[in-house]
C-alpha positions in Angstrom: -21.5 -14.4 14.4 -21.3 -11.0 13.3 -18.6 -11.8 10.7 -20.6 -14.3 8.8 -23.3 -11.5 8.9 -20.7 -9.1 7.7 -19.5 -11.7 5.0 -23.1 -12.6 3.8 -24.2 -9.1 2.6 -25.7 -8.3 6.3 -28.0 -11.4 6.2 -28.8 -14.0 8.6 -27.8 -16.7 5.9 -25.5 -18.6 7.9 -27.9 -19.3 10.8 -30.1 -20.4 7.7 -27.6 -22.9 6.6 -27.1 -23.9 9.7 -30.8 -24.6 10.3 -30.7 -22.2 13.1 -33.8 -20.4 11.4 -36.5 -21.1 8.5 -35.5 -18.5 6.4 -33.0 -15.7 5.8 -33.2 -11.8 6.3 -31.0 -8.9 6.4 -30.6 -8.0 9.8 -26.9 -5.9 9.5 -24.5 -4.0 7.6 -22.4 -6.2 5.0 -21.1 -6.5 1.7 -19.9 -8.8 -0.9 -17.0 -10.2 0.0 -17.2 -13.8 -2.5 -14.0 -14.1 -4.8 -15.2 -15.1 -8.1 -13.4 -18.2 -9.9 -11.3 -16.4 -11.9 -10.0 -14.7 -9.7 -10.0 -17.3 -7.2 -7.5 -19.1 -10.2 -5.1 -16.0 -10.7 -4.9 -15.6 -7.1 -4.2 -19.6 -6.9 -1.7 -19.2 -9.9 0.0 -16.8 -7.8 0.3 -18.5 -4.5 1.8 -21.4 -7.0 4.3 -19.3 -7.2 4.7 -17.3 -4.0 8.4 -18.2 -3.7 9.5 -16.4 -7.0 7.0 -13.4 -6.8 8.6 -12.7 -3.4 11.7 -12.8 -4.1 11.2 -10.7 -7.2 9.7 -8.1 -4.8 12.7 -8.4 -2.5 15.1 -7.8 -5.6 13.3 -4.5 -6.7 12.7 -3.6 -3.2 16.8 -4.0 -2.4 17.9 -2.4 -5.3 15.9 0.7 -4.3 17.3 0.8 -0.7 20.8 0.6 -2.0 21.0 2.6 -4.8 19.1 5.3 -3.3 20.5 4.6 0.2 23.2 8.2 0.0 20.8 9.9 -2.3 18.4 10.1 0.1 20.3 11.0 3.1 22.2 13.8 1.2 18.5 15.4 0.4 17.1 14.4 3.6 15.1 11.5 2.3 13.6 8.9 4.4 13.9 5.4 3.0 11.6 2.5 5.1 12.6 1.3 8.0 12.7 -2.5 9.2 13.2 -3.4 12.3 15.9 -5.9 12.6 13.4 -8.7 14.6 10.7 -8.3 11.4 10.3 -9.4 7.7 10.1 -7.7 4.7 7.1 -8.1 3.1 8.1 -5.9 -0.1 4.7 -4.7 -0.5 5.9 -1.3 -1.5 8.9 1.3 -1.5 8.3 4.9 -0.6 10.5 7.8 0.1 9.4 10.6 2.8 10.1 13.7 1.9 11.3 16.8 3.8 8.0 18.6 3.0 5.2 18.8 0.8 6.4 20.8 -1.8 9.5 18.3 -2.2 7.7 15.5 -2.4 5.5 16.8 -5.2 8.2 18.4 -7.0 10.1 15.0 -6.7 6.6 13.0 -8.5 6.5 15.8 -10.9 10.5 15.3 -11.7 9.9 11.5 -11.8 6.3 12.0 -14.3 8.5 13.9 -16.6 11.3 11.1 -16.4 8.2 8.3 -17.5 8.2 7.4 -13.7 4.7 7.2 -12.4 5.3 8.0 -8.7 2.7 8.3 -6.5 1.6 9.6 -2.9 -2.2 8.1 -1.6 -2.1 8.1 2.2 -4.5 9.6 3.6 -4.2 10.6 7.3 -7.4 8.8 8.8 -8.8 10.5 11.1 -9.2 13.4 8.2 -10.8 10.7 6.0 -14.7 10.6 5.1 -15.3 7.4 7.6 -12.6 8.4 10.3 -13.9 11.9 10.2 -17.6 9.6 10.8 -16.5 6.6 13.2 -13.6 7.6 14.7 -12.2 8.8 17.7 -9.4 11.3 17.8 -9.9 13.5 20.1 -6.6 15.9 18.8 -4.7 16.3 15.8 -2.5 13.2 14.7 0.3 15.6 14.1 3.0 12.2 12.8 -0.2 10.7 10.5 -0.6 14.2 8.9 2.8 14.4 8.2 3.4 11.7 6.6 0.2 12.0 4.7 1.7 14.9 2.7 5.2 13.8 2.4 5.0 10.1 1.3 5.7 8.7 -2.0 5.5 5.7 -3.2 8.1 4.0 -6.3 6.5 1.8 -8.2 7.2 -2.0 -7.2 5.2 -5.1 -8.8 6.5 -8.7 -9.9 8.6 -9.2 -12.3 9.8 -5.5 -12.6 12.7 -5.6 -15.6 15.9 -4.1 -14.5 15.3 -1.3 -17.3 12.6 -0.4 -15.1 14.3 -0.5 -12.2 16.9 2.1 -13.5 14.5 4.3 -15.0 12.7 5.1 -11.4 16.6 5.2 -9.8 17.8 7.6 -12.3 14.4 9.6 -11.8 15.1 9.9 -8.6 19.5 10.3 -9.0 18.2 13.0 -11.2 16.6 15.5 -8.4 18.3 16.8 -6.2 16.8 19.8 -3.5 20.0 21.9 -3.5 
């Protein structure tokens, strides 16, 4: 029940269509959550063609992990982990760095390279709503971390292999020594 409130702007209108009521109020907290048709078609144009997107992704996503795979262990890079037992989504590819100041000299490297590197996790608890509805009761040492050592490459569909290089030599480029 409280999702359909959630999904109807915070009103009651499901239990209107429903004829569970004679009318419809707002009663809750909600938003707008309706996909407008055109998006509705690009997203359906691209579930068409799931298959090739994905494996796009996986391509880009490879190429990173392999080419990069020594770099970043000889400058104390992390690449992603995957569990053996899981799948690989290839939603993004990001690098943690040593420490802060590697990781932004690293997107700074990679800006002046024509690489558009970025870093946008947030730790949550520190963020304006976990800072207002949540619960840590101590520091979340890992999440901070992470927070300010985490890059992400840039990954989408159909990435060319020129691309590709660019961000590799970018990164082939720096080195911490």
């Amino acid at each position: 029940d409280r999702a359909y409130l959630l999904r109807d702007k915070g009103t009651n209108r499901q239990k209107f269509l429903d004829g569970q009521t004679d009318k419809y109020s707002w009663v809750d907290l909600g938003g707008s959550y309706s996909q407008s048709e055109i998006l509705s078609s690009i997203l359906f144009g691209h579930l068409s063609e799931f298959e090739t997107i994905q494996r796009n992704r996986l391509s880009t996503w490879h190429k990173y992990a392999d080419t990069l795979r020594e770099w970043s262990h000889n400058n104390n890079f992390s690449q992603p982990f995957l569990p053996t037992h899981n799948s690989n989504i290839a939603h993004m590819f990001y690098l943690v760095a040593p420490n802060k100041t590697l990781r932004d000299s690293l997107i700074h490297h990679l800006k002046e390279s024509g690489v558009d590197a970025r870093f946008h996790y947030q730790a949550l608890h520190k963020s304006k709503a976990g800072l207002k509805y949540g619960r840590a009761n101590s520091s979340c040492v890992v999440s901070e971390r992470i927070s300010e050592t985490l890059l992400r490459l840039p990954l989408w569909n159909g990435m060319g292999d020129t691309d590709i290089e660019r961000v590799v030599d970018g990164c082939l480029s720096f080195s911490v020594r």
